[in-house]
LUMLUMVO-438469 format. One record per residue (C-alpha): residue number from 1; residue in three letters; x, y, z. Coordinates in nm, 3 decimals, decimal comma, always signed. Layout:
NUM|ALA|X|Y|Z
...
! end
This chain:
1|UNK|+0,000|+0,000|+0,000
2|UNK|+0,254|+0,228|+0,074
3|UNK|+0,484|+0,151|-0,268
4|UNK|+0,140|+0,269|-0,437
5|UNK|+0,139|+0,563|-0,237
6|UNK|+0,488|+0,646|-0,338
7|UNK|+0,472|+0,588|-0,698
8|UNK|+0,146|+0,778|-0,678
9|UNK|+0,303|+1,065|-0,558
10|UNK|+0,615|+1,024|-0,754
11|UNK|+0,394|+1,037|-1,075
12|UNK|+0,229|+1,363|-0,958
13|UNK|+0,577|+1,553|-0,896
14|UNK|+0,749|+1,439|-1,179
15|UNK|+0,375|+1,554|-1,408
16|UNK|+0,407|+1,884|-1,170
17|UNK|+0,777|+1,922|-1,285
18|UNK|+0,755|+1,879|-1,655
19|UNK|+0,414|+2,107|-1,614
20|UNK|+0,656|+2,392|-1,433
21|UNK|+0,926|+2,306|-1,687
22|UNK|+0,647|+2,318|-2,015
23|UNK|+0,508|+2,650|-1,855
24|UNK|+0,844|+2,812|-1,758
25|UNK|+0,953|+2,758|-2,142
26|UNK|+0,614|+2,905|-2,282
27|UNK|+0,650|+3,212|-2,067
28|UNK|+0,359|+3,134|-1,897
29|UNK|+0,482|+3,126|-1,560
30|UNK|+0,706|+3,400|-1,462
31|UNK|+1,057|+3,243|-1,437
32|UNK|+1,436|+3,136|-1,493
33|UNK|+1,484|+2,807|-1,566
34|UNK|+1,724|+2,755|-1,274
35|UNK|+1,399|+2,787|-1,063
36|UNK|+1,354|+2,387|-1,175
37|UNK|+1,606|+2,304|-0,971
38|UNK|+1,393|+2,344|-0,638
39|UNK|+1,152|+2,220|-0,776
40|UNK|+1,270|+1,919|-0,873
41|UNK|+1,492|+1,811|-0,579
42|UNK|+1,281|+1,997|-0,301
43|UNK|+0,891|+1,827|-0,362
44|UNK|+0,615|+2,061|-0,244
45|UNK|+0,780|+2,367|-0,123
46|UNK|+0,937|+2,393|-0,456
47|UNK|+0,652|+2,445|-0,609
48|UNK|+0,501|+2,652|-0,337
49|UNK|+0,783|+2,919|-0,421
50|UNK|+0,716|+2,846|-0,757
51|UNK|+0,339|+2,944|-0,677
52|UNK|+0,465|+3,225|-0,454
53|UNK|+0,678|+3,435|-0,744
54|UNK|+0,365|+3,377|-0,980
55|UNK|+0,182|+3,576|-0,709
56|UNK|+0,404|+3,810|-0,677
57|UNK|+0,439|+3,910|-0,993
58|UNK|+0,041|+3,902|-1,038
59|UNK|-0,034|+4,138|-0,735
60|UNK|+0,239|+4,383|-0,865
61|UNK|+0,087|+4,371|-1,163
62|UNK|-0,242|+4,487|-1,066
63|UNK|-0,104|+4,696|-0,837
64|UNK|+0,047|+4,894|-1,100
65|UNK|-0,179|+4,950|-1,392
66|UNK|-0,411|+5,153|-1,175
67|UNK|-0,127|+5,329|-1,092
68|UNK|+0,022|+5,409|-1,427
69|UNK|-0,335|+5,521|-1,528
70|UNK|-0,417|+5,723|-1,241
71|UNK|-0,073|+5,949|-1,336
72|UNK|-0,137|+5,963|-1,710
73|UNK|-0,471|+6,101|-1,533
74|UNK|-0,289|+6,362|-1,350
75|UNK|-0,059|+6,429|-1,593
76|UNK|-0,349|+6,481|-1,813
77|UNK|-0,511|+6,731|-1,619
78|UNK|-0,182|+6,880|-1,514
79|UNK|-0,091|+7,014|-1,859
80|UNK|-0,455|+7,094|-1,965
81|UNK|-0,458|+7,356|-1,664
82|UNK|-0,127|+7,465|-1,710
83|UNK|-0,267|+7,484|-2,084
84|UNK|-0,554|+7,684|-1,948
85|UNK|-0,330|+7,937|-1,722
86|UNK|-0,107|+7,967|-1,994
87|UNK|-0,398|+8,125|-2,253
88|UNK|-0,545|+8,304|-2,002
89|UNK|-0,231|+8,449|-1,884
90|UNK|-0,179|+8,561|-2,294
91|UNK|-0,487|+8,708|-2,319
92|UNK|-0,437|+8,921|-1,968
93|UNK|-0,076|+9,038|-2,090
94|UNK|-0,064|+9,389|-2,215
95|UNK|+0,189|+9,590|-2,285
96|UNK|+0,207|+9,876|-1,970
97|UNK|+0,256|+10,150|-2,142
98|UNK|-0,055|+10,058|-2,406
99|UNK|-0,226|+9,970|-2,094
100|UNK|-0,266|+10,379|-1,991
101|UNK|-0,379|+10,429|-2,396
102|UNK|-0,670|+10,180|-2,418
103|UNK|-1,015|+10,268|-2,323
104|UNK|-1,047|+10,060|-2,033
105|UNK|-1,047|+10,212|-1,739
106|UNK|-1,060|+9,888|-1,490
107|UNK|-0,717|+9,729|-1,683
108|UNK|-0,574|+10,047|-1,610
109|UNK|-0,652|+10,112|-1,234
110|UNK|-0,579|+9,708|-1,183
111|UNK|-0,245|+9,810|-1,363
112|UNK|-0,150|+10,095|-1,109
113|UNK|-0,289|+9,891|-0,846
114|UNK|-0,035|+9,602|-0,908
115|UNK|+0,234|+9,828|-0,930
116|UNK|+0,176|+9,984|-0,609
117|UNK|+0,211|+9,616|-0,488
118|UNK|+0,457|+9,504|-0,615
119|UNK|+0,796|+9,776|-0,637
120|UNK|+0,723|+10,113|-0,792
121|UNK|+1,070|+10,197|-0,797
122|UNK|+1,108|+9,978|-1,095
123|UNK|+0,805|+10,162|-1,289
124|UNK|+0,923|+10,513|-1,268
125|UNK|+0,867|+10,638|-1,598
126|UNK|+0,555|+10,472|-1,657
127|UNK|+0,391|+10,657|-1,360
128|UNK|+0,573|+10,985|-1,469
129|UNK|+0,301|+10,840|-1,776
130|UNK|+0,038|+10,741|-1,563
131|UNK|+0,057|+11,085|-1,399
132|UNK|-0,035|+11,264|-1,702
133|UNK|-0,327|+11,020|-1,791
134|UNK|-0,682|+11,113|-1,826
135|UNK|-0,816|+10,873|-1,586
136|UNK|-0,820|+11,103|-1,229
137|UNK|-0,808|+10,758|-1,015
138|UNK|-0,497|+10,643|-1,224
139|UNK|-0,353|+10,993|-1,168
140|UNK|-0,423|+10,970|-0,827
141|UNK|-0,266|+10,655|-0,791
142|UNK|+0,040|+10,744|-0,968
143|UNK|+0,108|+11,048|-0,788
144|UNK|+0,007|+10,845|-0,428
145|UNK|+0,317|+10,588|-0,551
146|UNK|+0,531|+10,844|-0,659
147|UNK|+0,479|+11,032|-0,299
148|UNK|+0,547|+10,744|-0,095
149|UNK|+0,806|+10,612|-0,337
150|UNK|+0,987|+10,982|-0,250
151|UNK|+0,914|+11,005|+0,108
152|UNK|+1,087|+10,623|+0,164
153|UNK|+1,409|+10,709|-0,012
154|UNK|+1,416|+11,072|+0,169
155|UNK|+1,405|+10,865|+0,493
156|UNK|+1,692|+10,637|+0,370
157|UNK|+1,866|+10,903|+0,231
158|UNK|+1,866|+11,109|+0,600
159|UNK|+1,977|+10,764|+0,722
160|UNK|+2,264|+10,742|+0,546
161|UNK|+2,387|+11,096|+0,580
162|UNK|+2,373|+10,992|+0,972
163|UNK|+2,569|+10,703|+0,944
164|UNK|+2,844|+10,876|+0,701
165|UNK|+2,869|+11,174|+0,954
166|UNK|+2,910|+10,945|+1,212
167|UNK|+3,234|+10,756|+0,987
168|UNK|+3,332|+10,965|+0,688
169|UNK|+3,647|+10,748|+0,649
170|UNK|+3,499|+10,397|+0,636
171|UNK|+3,576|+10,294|+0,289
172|UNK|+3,247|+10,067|+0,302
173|UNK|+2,997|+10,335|+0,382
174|UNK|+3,129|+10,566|+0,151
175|UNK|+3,048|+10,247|-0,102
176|UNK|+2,699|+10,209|-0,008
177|UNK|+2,662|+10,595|+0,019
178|UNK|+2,728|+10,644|-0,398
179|UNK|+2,554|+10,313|-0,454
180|UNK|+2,235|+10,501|-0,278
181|UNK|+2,278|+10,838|-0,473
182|UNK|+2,319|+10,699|-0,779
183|UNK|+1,984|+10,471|-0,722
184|UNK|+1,837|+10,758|-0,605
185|UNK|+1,921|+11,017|-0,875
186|UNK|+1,804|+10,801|-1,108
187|UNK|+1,451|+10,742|-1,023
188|UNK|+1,370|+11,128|-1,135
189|UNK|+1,183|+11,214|-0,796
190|UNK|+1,403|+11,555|-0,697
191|UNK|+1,274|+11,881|-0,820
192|UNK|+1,571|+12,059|-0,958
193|UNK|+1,715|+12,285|-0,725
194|UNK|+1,706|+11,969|-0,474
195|UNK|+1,837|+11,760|-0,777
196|UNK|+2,132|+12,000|-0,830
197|UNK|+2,234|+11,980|-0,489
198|UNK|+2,209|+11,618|-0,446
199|UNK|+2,398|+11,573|-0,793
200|UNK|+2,671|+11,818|-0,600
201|UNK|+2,698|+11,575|-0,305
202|UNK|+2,699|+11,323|-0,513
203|UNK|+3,019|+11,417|-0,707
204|UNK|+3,191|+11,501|-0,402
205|UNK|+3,118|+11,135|-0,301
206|UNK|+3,281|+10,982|-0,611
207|UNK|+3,573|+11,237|-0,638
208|UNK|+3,667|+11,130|-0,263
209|UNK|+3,564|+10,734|-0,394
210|UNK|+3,796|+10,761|-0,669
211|UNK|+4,087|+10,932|-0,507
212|UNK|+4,078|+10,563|-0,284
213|UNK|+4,037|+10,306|-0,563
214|UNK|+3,999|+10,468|-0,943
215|UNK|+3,775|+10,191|-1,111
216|UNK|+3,572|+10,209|-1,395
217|UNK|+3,199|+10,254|-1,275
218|UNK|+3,310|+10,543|-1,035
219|UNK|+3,449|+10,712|-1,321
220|UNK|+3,113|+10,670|-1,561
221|UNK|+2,882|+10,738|-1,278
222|UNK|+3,079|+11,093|-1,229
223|UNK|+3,094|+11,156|-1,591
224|UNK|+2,734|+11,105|-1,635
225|UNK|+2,671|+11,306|-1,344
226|UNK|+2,875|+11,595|-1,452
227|UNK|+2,686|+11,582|-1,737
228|UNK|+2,357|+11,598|-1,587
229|UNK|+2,528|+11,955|-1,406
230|UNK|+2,649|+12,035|-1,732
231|UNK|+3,006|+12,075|-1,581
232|UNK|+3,185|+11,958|-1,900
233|UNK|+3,567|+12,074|-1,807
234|UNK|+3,465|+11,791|-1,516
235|UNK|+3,328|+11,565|-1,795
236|UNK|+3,645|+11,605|-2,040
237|UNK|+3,897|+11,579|-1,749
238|UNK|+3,736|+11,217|-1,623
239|UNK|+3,731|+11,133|-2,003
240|UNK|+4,047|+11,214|-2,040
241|UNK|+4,099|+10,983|-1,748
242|UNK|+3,876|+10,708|-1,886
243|UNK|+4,148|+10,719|-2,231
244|UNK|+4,406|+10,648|-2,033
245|UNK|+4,283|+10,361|-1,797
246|UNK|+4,030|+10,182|-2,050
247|UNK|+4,103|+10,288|-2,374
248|UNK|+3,941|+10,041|-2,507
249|UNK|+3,591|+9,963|-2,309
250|UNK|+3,295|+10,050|-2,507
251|UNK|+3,145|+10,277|-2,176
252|UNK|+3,441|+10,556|-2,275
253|UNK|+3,336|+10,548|-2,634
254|UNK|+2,999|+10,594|-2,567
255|UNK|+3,064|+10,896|-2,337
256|UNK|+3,306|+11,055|-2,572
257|UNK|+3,067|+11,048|-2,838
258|UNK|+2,780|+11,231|-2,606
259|UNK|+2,997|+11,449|-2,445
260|UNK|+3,072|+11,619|-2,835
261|UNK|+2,710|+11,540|-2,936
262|UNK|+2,606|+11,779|-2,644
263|UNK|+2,860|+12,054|-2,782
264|UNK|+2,753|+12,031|-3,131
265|UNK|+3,141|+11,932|-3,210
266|UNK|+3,060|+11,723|-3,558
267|UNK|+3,403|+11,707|-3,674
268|UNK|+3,529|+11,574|-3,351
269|UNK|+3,258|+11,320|-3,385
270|UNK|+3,345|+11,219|-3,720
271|UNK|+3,732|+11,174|-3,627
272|UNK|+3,630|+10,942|-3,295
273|UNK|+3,397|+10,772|-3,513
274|UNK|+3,672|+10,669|-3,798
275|UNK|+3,932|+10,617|-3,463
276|UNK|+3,720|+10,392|-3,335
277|UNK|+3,655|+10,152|-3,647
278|UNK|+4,036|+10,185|-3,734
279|UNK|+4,106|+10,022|-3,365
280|UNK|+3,847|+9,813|-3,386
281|UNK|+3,627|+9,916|-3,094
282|UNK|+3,323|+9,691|-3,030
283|UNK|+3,028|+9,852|-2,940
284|UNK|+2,721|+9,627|-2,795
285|UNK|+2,353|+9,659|-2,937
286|UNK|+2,253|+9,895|-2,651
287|UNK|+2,553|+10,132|-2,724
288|UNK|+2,499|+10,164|-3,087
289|UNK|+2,116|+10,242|-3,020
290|UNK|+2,178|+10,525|-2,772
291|UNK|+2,461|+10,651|-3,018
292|UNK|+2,193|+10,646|-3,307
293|UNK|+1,970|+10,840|-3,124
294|UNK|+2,208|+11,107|-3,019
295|UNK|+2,354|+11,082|-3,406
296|UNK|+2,018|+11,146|-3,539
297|UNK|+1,901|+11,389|-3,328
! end
């Protein structure tokens, strides 16, 4: 009774074998085909891990198709609202300064409004625009920036006069000091008698800068501020001093040329302009389209 048990049982692992060996080959069970070796020579539990892998790969199967389809789902839906933003975003774009022309009075308050938000300091001359407009809320607006645009850099300005009183050697506030004027100056917000004196300070701030460390931004911001007095014996004489240090740097070029466009000197014009392409001085997009305007004027 027992033999028959035996062969029984030998006839259903050697079936199971060549049914693990059959499947293995067809690729219907996931597998190497060193997996038959515990199979064969371990009966029962070689199977069982046989059974086990199958399962394994099954349940991560499953596991991921949902998975995969749920983020080509996202994905999906990702890019059609970025799509969305995108086009809405286009149509809401409008040039600023067009902004203040069109006949919509809401695109141009929500214009102002954002800029008052955001950093007017960067929007200067299109509220010296906005100023002017039609619209008495956008005026309003622009002139309630401007106002508290001026009144912040008068309070930063009294702060730093304070702290350079207080150390009128220290190389670093002296730094910060011409780094503040010439932010300042720029924005426009002075009326001119308080501009004139500020652009005095200001030079007596870069002379005493440059009489430390001559470098090359010291000596433009001067020149152009000369300019702006209309001190041109100052002008020529940091020109002069521009030849010597950077003869070749596009920024001394460019001031030559407007320094003898402002005194009307055309031959002296013509002579830097044939000096210049017989040495071969490169001049950047920007430079030649200030130089064209000044040319043409």
């Amino acid at each position: 009774m027992q033999t028959i048990s035996g062969l029984i049982l030998l006839f259903l692992h050697l079936l199971i074998c060549v049914l693990t060996w059959i499947g293995i080959r067809t690729h219907f069970l996931k597998g190497k085909r060193y997996l038959m070796v515990p199979v064969i020579f371990i009966p029962f539990f070689g199977v069982l891990c046989i059974g086990l892998l199958q399962l394994q790969f099954f349940l991560k199967k499953e596991n991921s198709r949902p998975i995969g389809l749920e983020k080509l789902r996202i994905n999906e839906e990702i890019y059609k609202n970025n799509v969305q933003v995108r086009e809405k975003n286009d149509r809401d774009i409008v040039p600023l300064e067009e902004a203040l022309l069109i006949n919509e009075p809401e695109l141009r308050r929500q214009l102002i409004m954002n800029i008052l938000n955001d950093d007017p300091s960067r929007y200067m001359e299109l509220l010296e625009k906005a100023r002017l407009n039609e619209d008495v809320e956008v005026v309003h607006y622009a002139i309630t920036a401007m106002v508290e645009l001026s009144k912040d850099y008068d309070s930063r300005l009294q702060t730093m006069e304070r702290t350079y009183a207080a150390a009128p050697d220290d190389p670093v506030v002296l730094d910060e000091y011409c780094d503040f004027m010439e932010n300042y100056l720029r924005q426009g917000l002075l009326e001119k008698q308080m501009e004139r004196m500020q652009r005095n300070q200001y030079t007596l701030l870069l002379r005493k800068k440059l009489k430390r460390n001559e470098d090359l931004h010291s000596c433009i911001c001067l020149a152009d501020n000369l300019m702006e007095l209309e001190d041109y014996a100052g002008v020529q004489e940091i020109l002069e001093r521009m030849d010597r240090n950077w003869h070749r740097r596009e920024e001394f070029w460019v001031r030559k040329i407007l320094f003898l466009a402002v005194q009307k000197n055309g031959r002296e014009i013509r002579n830097t302009l044939k000096q210049m392409k017989e040495e071969h001085i490169y001049l950047s997009s920007q430079s030649k389209e200030v130089l064209a305007f000044w040319l043409d004027a």
